[in-house]
DOKE-94621 format. One record per atom (N, C-alpha, C): residue number from 1; residue in three letters; atom name; x, y, z. Coordinates in pm, 1 decimal. Layout:
N
(NUM 'ALA' 'CA' (X Y Z)) ...
! end
This chain:
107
(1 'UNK' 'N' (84.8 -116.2 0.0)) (1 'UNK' 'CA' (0.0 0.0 0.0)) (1 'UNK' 'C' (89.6 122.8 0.0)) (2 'UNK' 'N' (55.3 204.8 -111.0)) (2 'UNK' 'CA' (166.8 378.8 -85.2)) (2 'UNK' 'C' (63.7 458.3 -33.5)) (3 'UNK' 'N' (94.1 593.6 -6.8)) (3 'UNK' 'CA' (5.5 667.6 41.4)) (3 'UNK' 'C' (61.1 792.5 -17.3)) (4 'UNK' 'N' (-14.5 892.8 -61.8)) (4 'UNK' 'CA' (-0.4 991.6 -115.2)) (4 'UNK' 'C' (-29.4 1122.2 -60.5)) (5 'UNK' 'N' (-12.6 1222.7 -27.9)) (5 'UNK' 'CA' (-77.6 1366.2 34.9)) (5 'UNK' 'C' (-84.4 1451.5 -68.6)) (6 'UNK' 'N' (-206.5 1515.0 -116.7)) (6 'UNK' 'CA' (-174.5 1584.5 -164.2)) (6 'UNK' 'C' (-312.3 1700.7 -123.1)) (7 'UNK' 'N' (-233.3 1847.2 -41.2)) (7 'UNK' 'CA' (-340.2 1935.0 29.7)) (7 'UNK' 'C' (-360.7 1857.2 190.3)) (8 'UNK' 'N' (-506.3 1866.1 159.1)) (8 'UNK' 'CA' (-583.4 1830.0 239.2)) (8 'UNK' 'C' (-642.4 1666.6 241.5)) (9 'UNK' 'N' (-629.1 1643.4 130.8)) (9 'UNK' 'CA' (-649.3 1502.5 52.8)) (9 'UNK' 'C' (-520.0 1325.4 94.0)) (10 'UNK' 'N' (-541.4 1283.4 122.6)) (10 'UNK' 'CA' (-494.6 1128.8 156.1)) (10 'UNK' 'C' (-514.6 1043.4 29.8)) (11 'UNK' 'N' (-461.7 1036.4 -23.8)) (11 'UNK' 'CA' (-518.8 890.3 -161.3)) (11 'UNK' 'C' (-393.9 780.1 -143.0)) (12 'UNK' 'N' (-459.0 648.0 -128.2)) (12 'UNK' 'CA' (-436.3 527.5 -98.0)) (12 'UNK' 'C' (-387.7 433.4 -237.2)) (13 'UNK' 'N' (-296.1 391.1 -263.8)) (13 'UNK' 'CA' (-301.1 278.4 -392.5)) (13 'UNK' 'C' (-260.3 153.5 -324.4)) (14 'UNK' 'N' (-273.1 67.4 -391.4)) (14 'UNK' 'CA' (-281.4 -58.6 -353.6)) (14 'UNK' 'C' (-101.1 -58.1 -438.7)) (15 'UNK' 'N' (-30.6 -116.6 -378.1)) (15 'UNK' 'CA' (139.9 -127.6 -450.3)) (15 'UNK' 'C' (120.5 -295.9 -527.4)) (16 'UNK' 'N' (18.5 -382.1 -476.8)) (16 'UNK' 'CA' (34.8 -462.6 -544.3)) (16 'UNK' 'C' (-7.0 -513.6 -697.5)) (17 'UNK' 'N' (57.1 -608.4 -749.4)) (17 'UNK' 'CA' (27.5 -631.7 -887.2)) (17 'UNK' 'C' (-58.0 -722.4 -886.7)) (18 'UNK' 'N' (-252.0 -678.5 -892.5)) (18 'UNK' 'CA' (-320.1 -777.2 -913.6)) (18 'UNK' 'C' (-382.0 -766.0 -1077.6)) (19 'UNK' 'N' (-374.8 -895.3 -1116.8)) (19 'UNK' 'CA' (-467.6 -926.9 -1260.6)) (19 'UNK' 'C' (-625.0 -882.9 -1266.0)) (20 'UNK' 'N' (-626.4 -810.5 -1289.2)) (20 'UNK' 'CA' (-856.1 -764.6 -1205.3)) (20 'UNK' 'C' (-911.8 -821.6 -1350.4)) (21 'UNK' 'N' (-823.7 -894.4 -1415.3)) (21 'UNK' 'CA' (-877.5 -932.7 -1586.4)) (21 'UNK' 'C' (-937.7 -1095.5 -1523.0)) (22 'UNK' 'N' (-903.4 -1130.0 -1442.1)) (22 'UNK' 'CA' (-944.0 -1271.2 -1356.8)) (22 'UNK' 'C' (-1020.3 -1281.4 -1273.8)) (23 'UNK' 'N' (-1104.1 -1172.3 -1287.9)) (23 'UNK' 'CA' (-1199.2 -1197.6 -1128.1)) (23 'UNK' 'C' (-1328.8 -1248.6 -1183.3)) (24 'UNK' 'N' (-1392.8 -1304.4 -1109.8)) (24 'UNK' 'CA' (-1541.5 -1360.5 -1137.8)) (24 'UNK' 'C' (-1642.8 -1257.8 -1190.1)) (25 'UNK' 'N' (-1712.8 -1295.9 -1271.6)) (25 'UNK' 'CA' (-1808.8 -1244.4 -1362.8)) (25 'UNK' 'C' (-1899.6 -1312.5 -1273.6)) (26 'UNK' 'N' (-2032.4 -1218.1 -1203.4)) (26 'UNK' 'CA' (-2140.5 -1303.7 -1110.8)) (26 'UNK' 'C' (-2290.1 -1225.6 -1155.8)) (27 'UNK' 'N' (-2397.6 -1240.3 -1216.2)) (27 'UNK' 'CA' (-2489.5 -1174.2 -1173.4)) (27 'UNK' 'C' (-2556.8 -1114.1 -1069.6)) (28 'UNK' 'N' (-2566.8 -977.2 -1099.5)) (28 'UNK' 'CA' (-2613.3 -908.4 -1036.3)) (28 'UNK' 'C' (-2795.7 -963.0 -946.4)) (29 'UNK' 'N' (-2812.7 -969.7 -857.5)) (29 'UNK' 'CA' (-2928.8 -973.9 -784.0)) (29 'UNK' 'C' (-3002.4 -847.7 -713.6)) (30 'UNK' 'N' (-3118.4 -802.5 -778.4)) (30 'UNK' 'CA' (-3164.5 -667.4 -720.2)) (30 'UNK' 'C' (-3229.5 -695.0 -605.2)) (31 'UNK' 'N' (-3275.9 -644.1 -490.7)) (31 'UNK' 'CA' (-3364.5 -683.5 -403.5)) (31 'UNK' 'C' (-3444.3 -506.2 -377.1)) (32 'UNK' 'N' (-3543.2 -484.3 -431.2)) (32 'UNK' 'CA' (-3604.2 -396.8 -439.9)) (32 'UNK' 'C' (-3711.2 -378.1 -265.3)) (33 'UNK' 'N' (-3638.6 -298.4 -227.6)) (33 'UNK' 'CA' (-3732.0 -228.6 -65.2)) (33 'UNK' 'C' (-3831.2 -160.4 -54.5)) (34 'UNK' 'N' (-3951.9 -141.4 43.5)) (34 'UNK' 'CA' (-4049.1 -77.6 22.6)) (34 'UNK' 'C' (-4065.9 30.6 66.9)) (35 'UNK' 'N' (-3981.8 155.3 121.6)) (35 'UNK' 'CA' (-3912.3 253.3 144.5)) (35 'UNK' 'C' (-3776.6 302.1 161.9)) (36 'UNK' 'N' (-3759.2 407.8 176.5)) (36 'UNK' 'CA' (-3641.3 469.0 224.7)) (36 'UNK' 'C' (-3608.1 395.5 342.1)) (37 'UNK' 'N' (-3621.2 421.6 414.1)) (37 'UNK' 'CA' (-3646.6 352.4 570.0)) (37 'UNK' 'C' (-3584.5 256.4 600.2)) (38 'UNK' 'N' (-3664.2 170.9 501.9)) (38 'UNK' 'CA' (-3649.2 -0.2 487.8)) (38 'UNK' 'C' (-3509.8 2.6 427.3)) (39 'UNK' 'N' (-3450.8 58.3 388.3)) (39 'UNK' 'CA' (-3340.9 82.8 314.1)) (39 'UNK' 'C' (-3238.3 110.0 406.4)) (40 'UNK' 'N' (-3254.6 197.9 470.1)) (40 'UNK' 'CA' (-3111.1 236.3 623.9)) (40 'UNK' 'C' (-3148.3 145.8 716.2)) (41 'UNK' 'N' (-3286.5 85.9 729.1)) (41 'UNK' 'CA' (-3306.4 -50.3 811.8)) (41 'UNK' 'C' (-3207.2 -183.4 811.3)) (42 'UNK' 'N' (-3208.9 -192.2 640.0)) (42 'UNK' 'CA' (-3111.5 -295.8 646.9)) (42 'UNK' 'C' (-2980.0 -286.8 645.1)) (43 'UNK' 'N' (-2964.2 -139.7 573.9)) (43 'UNK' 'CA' (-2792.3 -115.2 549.8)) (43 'UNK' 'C' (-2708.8 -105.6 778.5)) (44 'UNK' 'N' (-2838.2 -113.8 783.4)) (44 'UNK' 'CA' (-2787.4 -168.8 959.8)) (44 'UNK' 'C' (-2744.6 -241.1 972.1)) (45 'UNK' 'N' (-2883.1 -352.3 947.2)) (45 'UNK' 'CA' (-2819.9 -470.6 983.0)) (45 'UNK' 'C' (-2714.6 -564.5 886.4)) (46 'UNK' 'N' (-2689.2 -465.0 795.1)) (46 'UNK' 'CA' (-2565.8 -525.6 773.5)) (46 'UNK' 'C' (-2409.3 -477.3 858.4)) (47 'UNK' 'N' (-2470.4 -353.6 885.0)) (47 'UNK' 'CA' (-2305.7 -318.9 992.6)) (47 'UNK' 'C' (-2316.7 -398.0 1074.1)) (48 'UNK' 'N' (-2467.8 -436.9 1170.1)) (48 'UNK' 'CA' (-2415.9 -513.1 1274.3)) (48 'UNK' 'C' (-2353.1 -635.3 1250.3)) (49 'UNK' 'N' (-2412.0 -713.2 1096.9)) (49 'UNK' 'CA' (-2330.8 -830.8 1135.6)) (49 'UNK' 'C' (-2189.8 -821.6 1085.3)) (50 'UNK' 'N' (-2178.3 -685.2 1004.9)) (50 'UNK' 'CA' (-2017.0 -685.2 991.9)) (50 'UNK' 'C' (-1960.4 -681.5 1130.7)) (51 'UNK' 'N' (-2005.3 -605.0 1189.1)) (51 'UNK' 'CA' (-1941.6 -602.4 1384.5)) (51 'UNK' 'C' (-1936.4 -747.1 1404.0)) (52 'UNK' 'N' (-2029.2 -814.7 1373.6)) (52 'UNK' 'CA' (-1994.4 -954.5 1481.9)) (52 'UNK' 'C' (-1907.9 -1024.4 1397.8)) (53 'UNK' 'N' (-1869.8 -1006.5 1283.9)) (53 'UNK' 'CA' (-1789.1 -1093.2 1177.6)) (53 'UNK' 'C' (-1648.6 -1001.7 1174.0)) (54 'UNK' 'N' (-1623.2 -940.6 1238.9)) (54 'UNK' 'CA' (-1513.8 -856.0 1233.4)) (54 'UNK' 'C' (-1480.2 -779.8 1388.6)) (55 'UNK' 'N' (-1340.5 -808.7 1413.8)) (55 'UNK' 'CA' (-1264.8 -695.3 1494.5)) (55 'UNK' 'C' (-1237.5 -559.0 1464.3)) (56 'UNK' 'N' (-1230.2 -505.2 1547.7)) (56 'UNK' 'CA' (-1143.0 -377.7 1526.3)) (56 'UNK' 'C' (-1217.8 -285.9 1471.4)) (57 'UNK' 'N' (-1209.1 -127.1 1383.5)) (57 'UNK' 'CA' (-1266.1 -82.0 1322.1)) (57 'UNK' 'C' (-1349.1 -89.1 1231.1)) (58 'UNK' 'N' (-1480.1 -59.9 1202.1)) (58 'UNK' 'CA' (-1549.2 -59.9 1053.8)) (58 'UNK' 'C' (-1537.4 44.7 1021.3)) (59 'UNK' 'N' (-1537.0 54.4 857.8)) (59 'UNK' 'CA' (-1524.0 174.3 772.2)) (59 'UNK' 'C' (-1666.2 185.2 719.9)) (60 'UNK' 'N' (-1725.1 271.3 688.0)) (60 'UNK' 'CA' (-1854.0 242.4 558.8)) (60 'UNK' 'C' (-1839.0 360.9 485.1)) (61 'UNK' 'N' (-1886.2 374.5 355.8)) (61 'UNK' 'CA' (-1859.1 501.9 319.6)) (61 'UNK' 'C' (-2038.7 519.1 237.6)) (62 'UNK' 'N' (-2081.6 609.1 297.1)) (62 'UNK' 'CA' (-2266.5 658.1 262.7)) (62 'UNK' 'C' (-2267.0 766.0 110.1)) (63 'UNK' 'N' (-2254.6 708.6 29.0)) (63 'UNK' 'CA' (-2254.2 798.6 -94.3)) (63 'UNK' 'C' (-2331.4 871.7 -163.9)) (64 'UNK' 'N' (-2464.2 847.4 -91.8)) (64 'UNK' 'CA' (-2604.6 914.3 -138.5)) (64 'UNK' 'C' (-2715.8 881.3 -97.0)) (65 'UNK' 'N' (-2812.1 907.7 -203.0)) (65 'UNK' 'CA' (-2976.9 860.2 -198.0)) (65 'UNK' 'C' (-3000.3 846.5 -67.0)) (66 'UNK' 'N' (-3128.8 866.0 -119.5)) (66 'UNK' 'CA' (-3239.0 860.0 30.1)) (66 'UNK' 'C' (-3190.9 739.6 132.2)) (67 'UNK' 'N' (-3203.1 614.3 86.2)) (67 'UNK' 'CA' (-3154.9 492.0 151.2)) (67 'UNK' 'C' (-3030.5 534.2 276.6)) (68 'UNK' 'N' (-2926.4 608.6 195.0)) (68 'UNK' 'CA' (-2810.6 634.2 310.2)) (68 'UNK' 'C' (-2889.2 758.0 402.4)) (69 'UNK' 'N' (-2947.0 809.7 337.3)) (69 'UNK' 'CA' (-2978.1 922.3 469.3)) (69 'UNK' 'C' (-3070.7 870.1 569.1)) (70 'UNK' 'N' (-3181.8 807.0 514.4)) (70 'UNK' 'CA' (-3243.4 706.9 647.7)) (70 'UNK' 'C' (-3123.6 618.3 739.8)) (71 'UNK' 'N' (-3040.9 544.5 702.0)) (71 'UNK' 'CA' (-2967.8 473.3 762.4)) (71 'UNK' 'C' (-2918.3 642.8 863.7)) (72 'UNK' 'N' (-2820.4 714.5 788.6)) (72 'UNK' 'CA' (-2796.8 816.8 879.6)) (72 'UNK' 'C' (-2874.7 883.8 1004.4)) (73 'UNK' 'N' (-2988.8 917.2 933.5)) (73 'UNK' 'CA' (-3098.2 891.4 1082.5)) (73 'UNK' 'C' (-3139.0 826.4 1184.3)) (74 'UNK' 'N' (-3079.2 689.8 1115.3)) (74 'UNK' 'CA' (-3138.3 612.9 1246.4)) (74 'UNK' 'C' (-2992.5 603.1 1334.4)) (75 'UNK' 'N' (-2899.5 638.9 1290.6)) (75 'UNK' 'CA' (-2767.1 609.4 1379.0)) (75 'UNK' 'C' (-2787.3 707.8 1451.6)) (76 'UNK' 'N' (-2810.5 823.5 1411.8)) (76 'UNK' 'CA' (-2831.5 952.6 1456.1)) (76 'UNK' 'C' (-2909.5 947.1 1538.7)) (77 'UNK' 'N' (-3057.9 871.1 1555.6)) (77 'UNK' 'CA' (-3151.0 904.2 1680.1)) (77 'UNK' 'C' (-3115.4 766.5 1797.4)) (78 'UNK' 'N' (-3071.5 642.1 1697.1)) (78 'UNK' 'CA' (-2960.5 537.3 1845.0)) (78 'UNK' 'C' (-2813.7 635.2 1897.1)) (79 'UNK' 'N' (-2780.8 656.6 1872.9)) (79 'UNK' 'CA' (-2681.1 790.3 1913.8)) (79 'UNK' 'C' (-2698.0 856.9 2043.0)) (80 'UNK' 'N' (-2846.0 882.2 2041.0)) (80 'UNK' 'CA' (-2899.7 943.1 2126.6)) (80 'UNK' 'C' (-2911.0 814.8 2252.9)) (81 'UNK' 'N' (-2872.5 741.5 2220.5)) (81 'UNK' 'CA' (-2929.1 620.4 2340.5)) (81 'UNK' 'C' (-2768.0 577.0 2363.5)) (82 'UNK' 'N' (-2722.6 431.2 2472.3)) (82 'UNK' 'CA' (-2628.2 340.4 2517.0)) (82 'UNK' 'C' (-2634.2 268.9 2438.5)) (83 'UNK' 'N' (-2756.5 217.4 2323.3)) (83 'UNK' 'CA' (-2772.3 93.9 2302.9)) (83 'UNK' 'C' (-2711.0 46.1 2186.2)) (84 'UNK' 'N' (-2636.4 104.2 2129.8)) (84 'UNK' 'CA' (-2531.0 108.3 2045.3)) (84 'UNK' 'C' (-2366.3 164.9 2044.0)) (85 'UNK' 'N' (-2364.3 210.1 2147.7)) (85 'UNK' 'CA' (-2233.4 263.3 2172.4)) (85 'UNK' 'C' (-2081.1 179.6 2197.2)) (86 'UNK' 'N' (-2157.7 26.5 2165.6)) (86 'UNK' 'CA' (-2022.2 -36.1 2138.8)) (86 'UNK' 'C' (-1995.7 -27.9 2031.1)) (87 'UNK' 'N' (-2096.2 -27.0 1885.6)) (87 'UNK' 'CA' (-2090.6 -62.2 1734.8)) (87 'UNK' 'C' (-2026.4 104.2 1722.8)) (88 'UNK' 'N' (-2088.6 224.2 1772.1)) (88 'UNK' 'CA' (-2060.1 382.9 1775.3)) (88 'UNK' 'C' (-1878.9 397.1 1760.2)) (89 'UNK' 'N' (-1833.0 293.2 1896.4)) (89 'UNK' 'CA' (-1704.4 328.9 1896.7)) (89 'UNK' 'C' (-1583.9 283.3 1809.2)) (90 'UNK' 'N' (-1620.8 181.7 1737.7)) (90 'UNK' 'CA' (-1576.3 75.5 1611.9)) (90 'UNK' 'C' (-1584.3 155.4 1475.7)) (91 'UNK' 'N' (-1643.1 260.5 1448.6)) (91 'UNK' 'CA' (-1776.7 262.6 1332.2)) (91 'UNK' 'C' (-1680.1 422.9 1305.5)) (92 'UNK' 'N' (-1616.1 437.5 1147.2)) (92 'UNK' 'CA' (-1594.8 502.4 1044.3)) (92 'UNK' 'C' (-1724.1 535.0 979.6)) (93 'UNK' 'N' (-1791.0 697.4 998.0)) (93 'UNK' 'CA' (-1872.4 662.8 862.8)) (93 'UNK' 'C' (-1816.4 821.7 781.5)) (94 'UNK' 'N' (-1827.1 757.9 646.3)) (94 'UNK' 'CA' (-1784.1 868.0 508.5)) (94 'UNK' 'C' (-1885.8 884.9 478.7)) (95 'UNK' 'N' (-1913.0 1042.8 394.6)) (95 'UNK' 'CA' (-2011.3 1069.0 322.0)) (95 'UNK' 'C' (-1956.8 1137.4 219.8)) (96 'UNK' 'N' (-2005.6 1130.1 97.3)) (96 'UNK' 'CA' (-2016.8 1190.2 -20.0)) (96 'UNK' 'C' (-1963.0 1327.3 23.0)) (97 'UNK' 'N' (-2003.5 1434.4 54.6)) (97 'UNK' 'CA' (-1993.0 1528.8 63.5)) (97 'UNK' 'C' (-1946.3 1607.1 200.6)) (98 'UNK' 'N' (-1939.0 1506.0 315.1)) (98 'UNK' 'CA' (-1838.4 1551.6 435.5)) (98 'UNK' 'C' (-1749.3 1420.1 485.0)) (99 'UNK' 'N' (-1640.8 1388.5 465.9)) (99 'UNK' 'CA' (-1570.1 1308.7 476.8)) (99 'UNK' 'C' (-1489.7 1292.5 643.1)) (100 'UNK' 'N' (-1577.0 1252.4 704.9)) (100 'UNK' 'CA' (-1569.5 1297.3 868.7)) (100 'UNK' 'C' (-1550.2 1154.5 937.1)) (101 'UNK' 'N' (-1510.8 1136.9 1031.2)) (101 'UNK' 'CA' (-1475.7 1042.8 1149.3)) (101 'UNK' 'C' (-1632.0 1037.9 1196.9)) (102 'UNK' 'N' (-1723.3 922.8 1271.1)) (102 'UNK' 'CA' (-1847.4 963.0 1356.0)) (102 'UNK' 'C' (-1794.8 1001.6 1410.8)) (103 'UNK' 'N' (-1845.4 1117.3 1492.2)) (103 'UNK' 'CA' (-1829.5 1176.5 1639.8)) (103 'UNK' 'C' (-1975.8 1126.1 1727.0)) (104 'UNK' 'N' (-2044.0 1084.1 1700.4)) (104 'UNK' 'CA' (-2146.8 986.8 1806.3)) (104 'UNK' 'C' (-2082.0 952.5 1936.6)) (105 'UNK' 'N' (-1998.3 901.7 1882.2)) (105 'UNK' 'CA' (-1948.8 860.4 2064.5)) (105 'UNK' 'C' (-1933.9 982.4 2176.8)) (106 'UNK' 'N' (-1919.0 1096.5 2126.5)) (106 'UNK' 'CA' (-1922.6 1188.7 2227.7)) (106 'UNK' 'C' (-2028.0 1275.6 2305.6)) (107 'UNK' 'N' (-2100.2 1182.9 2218.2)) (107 'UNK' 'CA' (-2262.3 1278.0 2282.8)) (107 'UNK' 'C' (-2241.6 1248.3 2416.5)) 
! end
């Protein structure tokens, strides 16, 4: 891995030599949700089970649409509670347009 600075900016390359001409060709599977809601509902429960399938830090990075901003809400109003503040203290989240550390844990 190199690392680059340039400004304010961090950009990451991978130093190794992988073939990406070899990777699996898989169809795509849509699973269409019945709101927004339902949408940051699940992009939950997929952090949580990344938490239980993983040590140490999670990264996620929220790039848009409605879907990420419900999810953002709901971290935002558990935030307000204990009842997540182990996943809070583990938990990187990026956004599109503010590229920030959570600060949740300090409420």
């Amino acid at each position: 891995m190199s690392r680059r600075v340039v400004g304010k900016n961090v950009w990451l390359r991978s130093s190794g030599s992988r073939d990406h001409t070899q990777l699996e060709v898989r169809d795509l599977k849509y699973e269409v949700l019945e709101s927004e809601e339902a949408v940051g509902r699940a992009q939950f429960e997929e952090i949580k089970q990344a938490a239980q399938n993983k040590e140490g830090d999670l990264v996620i990075i929220l790039l848009g649409g409605r879907g990420a901003q419900a999810l953002y809400r709901l971290l935002g109003e558990l935030a307000q509670t204990d009842s997540i503040d182990h996943l809070l203290g583990r938990l990187h989240v990026f956004t599109r347009t503010h590229w920030r550390r959570c600060e949740w844990i300090m409420v």
